[in-house]
C-alpha positions in Angstrom: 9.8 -43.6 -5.6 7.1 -43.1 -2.5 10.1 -40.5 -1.3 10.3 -38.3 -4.6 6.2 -38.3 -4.7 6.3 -36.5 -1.4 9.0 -34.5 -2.2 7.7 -33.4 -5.1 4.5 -32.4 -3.0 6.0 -30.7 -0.5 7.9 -28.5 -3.0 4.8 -27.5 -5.0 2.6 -27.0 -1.9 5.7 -24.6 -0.8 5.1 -23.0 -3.9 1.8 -22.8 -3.8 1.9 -20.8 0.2 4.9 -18.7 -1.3 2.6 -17.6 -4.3 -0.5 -16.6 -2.0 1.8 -15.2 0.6 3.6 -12.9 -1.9 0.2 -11.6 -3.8 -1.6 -10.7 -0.3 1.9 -8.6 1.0 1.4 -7.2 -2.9 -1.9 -6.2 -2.5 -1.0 -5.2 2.2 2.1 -2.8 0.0 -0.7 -1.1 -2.8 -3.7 -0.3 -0.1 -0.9 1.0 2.4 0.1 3.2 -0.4 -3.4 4.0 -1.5 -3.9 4.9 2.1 -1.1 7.3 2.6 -1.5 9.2 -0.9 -5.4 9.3 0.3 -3.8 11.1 3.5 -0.9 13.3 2.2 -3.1 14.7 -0.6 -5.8 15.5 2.5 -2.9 17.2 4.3 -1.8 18.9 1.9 -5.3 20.4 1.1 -5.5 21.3 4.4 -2.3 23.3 4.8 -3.1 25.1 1.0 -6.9 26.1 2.2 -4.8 27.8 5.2 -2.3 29.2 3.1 -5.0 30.8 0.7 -7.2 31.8 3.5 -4.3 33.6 5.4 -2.9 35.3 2.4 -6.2 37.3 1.0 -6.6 39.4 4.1 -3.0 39.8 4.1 -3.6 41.3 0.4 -6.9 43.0 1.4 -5.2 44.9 3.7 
């Protein structure tokens, strides 16, 4: 009986890490995410300010 107690344990205290472990790589997966949409959208701002600025004197002229 002592034998399946501790089994028992182990198995739910395996649970228990697998649980935590697979919300923080969850939450490690959405901030790297956040992060890089953060970036693209600031890269892609950058490269349409350049467009914009480089095409009115184009049209100016």
């Amino acid at each position: 009986m002592n034998i399946c107690n501790s089994i028992s344990l182990v198995d739910f205290t395996a649970g228990v890490l697998t649980t935590i472990l697979s919300i923080v790589v969850c939450f490690v997966i959405i901030i790297a995410l956040i992060l890089y949409v953060k970036k693209s959208k600031k890269r892609k701002n950058m490269v349409r300010n350049k467009k914009k600025q480089n095409d009115n004197p184009e049209q100016n002229g």
